[in-house]
C-alpha positions as CSV (number, residue, x, y, z in Angstrom):
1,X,0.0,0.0,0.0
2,X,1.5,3.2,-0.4
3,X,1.8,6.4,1.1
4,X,-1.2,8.1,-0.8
5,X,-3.5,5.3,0.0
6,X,-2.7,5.2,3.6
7,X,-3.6,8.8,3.5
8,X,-6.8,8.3,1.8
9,X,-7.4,5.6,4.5
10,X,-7.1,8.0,7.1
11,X,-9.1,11.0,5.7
12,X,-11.5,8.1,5.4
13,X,-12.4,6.5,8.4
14,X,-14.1,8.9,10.5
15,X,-16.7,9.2,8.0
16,X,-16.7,5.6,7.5
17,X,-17.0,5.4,11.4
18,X,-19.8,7.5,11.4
19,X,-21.7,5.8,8.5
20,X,-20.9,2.5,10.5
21,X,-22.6,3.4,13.8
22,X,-25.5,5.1,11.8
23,X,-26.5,1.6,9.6
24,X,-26.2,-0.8,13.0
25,X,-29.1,1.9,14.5
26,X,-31.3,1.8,12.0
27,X,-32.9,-1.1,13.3
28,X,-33.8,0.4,16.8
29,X,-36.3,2.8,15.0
30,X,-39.8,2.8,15.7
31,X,-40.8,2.7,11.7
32,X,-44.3,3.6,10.6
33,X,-45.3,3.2,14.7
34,X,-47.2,6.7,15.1
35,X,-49.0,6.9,11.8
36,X,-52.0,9.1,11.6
37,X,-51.5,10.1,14.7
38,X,-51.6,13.7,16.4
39,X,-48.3,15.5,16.2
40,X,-45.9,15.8,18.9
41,X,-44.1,19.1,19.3
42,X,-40.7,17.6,18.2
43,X,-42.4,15.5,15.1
44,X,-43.9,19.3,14.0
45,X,-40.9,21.3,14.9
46,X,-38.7,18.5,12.5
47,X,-41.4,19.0,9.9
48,X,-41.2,22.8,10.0
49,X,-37.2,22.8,9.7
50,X,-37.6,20.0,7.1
51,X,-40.2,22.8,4.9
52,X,-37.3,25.8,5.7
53,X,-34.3,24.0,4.9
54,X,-35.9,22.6,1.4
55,X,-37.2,26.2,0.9
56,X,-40.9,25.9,1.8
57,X,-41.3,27.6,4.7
58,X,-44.9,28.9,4.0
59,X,-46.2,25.0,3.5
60,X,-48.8,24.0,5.6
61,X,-48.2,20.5,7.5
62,X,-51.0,18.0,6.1
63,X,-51.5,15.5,9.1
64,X,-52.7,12.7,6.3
65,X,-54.8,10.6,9.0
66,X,-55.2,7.3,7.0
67,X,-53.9,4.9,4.6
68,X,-55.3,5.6,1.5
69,X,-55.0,9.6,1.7
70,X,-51.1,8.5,2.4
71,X,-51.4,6.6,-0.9
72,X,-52.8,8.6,-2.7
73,X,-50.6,11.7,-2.0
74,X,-47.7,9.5,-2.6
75,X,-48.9,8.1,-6.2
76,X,-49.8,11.4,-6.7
77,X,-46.0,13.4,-6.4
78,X,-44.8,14.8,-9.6
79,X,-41.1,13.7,-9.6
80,X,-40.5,17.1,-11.4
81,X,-41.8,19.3,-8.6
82,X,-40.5,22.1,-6.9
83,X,-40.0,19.9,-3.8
84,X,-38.8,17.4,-5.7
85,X,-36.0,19.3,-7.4
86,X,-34.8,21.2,-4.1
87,X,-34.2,17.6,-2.9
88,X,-32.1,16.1,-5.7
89,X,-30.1,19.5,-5.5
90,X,-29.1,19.0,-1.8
91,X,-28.5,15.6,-3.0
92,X,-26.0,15.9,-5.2
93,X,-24.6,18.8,-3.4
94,X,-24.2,15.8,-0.6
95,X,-22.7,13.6,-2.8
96,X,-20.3,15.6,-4.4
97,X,-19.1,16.8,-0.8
98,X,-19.0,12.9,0.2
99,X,-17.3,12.2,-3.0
100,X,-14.4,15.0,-1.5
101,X,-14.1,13.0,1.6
102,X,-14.4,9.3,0.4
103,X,-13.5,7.4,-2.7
104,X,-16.5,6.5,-4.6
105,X,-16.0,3.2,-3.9
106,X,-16.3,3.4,-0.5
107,X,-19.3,5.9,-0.5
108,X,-21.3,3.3,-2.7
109,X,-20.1,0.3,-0.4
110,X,-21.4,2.3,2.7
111,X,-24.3,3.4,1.4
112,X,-24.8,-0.2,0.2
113,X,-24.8,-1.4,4.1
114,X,-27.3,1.6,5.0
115,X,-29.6,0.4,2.4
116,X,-29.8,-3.5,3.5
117,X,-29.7,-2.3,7.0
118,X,-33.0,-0.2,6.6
119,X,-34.5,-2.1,4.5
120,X,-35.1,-4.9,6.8
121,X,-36.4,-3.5,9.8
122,X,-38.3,-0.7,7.7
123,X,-40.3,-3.6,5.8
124,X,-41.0,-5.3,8.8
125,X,-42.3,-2.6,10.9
126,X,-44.1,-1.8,7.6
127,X,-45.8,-5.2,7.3
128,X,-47.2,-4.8,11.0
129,X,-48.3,-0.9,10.4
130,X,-50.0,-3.0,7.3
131,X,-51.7,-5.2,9.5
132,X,-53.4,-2.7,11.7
133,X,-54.4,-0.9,9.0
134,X,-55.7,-3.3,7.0
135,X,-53.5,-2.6,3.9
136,X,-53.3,-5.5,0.8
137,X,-52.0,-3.1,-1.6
138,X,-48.4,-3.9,-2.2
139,X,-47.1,-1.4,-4.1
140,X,-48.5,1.3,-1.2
141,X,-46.3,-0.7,1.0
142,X,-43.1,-0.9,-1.1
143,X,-43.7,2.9,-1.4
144,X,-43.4,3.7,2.6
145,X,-40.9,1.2,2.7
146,X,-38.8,3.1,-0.1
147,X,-39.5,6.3,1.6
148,X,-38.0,5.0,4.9
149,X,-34.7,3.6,2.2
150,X,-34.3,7.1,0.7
151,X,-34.6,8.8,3.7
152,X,-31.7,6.8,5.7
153,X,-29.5,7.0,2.0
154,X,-30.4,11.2,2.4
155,X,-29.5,11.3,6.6
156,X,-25.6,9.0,5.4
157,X,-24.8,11.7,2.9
158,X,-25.2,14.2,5.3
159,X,-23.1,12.4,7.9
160,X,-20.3,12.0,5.7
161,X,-20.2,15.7,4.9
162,X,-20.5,16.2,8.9
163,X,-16.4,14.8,8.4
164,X,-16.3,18.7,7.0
165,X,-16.0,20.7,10.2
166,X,-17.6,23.4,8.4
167,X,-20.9,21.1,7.9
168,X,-23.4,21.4,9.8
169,X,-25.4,18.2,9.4
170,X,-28.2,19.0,12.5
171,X,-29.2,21.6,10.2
172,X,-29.5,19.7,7.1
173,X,-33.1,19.6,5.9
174,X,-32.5,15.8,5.0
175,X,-31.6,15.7,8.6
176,X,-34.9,16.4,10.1
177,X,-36.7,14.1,7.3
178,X,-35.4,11.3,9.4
179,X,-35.9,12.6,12.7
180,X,-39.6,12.3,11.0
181,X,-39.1,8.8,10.6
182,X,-37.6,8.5,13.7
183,X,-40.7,9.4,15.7
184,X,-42.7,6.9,13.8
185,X,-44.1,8.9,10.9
186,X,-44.0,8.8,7.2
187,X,-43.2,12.5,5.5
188,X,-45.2,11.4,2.2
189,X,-43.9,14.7,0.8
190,X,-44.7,18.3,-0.7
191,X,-47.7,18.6,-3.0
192,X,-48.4,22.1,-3.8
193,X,-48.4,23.9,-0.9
194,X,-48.9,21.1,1.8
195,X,-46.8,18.8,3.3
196,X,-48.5,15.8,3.7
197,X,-47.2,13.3,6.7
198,X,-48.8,10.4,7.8
C-alpha cells in the first residue's frame, strides 16, 4: 500500500466510522409506529425545519390521517416538482461533498450497508403498520418502505459531509426528514403547498 492510499485511509475512516454506527441503528427505529396520529411538538418542529431548509417555509403541514390519503398523495407526487428538485439539488450537493471526503467506492459500499440495514427493519415494521391498518395493496407498501430507504441514504450523505468541520449536518433539511421517521411517521412529501405526513 502506499503512502497516498494510507492517506486516503485516514481521511476516510471517521466518515466511515460515522456511517458504520448510523447503519447498525437503523434497526432500533420505531418505523411507521405513530401513523395518523396527532403531532408531537418535536415531530412538528422536524417537519417545520424540514419545509425551511428545502425552501418551503410557507407550507402548511397536512397530518394525512389514513392509509389511502397516504397513498394517494404519494402516487400522486410529480417527480418534477418544486420539492422534488430542491431535494435532488441537496442531493447531489451531498454527494459531491461525500465524494471529497471518500472514494466513490467506498461511498457506494457504505451506502450499500445503510440500504440493507434499513431495508429490513423498515419492511417489517411496515408489514405490521399493514396489518393494523388493513393494507393488501403492495405497491402502497413498497412505497413507505422506499420512503424509509431514501430517507436513511439522504440522513448517510449528510453524515459523511458532517467529516467537514464546516458542515453542519443537524441543520441539514434531510436531517430532520429522518428525525420524522424517527418518531414513527412517514413524511409522504410536498404537493403544492402542503406537506403531507402520515
Amino acid at each position: 500500500m502506499t503512502e497516498d492510499e494510507l492517506l486516503r485511509l485516514e481521511r476516510e475512516l471517521p466518515a466511515l466510522t460515522r456511517l458504520r454506527r448510523f447503519a447498525e441503528g437503523l434497526a432500533n427505529i420505531p418505523w411507521f409506529a405513530n401513523l395518523g396520529e396527532p403531532l408531537t411538538p418535536g415531530a412538528r418542529a422536524a417537519a417545520a425545519a424540514y419545509l425551511d431548509g428545502l425552501g418551503f417555509p410557507d407550507a402548511e403541514i397536512a397530518v394525512v390521517i389514513d392509509w389511502e390519503d397516504a397513498a394517494a398523495a404519494a402516487e400522486s407526487l410529480d417527480w418534477n416538482s418544486p420539492a422534488w428538485e430542491a431535494e435532488e439539488l441537496l442531493r447531489a450537493d451531498l454527494t459531491a461533498r461525500a465524494l471529497d471526503l471518500l472514494s466513490e467506492e467506498a461511498l457506494s459500499l457504505a451506502l450499500a450497508v445503510v440500504g440493507e440495514k434499513v431495508s429490513g427493519p423498515a419492511r417489517e415494521a411496515m408489514e405490521q403498520a399493514s396489518f393494523i391498518w388493513d393494507v393488501e395493496d403492495e405497491a402502497s407498501r413498497q412505497l413507505a418502505v422506499g420512503a424509509a430507504v431514501q430517507a436513511a441514504h439522504q440522513a448517510a450523505l449528510t453524515l459523511v459531509a458532517a467529516s467537514d468541520a464546516a458542515f453542519d449536518a443537524e441543520a441539514h433539511p434531510f436531517a430532520a426528514k429522518f428525525q420524522l421517521f424517527e418518531f414513527g411517521r412517514w413524511p409522504v412529501g410536498v404537493t403544492g403547498s402542503s406537506f403531507n405526513l402520515f
